[in-house]
C-alpha positions as CSV (number, residue, x, y, z in Angstrom):
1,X,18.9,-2.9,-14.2
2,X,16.5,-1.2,-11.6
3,X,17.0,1.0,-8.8
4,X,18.0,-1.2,-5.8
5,X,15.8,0.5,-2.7
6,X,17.1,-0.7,0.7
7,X,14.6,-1.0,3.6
8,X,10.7,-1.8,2.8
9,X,7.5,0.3,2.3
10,X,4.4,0.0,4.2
11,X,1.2,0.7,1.3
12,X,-2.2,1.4,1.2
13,X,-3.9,0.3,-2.0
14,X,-7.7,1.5,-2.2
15,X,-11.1,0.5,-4.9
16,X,-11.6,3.7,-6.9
17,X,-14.2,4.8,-5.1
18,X,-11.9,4.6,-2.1
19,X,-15.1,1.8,0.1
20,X,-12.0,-1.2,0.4
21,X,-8.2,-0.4,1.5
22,X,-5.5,-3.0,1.3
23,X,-2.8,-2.6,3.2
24,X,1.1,-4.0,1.8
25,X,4.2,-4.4,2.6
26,X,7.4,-4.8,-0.2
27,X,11.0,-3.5,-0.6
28,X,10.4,-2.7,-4.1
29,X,7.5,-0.4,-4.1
30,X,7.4,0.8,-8.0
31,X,7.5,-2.8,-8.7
32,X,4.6,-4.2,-6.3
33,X,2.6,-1.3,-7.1
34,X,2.7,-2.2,-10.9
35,X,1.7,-6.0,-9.9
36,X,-1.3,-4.6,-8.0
37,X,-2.1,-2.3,-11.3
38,X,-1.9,-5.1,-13.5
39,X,-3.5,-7.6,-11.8
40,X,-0.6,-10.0,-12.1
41,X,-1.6,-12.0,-9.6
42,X,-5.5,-12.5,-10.3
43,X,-6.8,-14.7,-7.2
44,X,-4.9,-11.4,-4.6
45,X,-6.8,-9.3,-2.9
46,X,-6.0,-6.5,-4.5
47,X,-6.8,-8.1,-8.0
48,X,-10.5,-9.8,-6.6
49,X,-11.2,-6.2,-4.9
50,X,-10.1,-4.0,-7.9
51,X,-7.5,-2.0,-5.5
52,X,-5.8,-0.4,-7.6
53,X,-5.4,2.6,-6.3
54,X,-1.8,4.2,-4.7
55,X,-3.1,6.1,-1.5
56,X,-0.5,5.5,1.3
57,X,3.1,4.6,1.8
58,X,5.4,5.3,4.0
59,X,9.1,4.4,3.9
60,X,11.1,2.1,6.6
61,X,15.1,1.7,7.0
62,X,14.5,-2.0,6.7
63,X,12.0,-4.5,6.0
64,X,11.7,-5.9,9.3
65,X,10.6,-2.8,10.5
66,X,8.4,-2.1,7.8
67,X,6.9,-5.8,8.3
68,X,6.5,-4.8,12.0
69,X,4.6,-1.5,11.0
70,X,2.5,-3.3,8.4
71,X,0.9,-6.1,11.4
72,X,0.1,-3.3,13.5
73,X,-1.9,-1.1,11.0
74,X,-3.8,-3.9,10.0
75,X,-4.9,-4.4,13.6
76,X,-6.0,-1.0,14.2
77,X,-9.3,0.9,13.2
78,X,-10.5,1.8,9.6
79,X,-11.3,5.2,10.7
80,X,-7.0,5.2,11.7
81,X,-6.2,4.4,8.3
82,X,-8.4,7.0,7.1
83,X,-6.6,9.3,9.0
84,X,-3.0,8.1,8.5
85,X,-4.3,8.7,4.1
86,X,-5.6,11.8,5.1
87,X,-2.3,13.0,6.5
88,X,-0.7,12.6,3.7
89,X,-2.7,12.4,0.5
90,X,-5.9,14.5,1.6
91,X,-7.5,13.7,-1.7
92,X,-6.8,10.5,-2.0
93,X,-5.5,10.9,-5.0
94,X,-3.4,7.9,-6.9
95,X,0.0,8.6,-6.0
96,X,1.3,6.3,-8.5
């Protein structure tokens, strides 16, 4: 049996060489991030734009919130998403 994680993450998933983001949202991270990896879904973003890449993710008390947090990054700027990555994972390394 997994680890039951209450809450939700918000996620940024990026191509390797880091030109296409996707950004998630899922209450079992380690789980969604392994779907994205694998390609489990093959007709998702993620899977058509090879991101497969951890960069981003920040946790939320509850997936509402996390939902919430999700709509409004995808509304705002590239260059903010570059900077929220940056804040955290300077190198944009994968974090998985």
């Amino acid at each position: 049996m997994g680890i039951i994680q209450k809450g939700g993450c918000v996620y940024i998933m990026a191509y390797k060489n880091n030109t296409v983001l996707y950004i998630g949202v899922t209450s079992p991270l380690y789980h969604r991030v392994l779907e994205n990896k694998g390609h489990k879904y093959p007709e998702s973003f993620t899977a058509r734009y090879n991101c497969e890449k951890l960069v981003y993710y920040l946790h939320y008390p509850t997936i509402e919130e996390a939902i919430t947090q999700e709509k409004k990054l995808k509304d705002r700027s590239r260059a903010h998403k570059e900077k929220l990555v940056n804040g955290l994972n300077p190198g944009w390394k994968d974090l998985w």
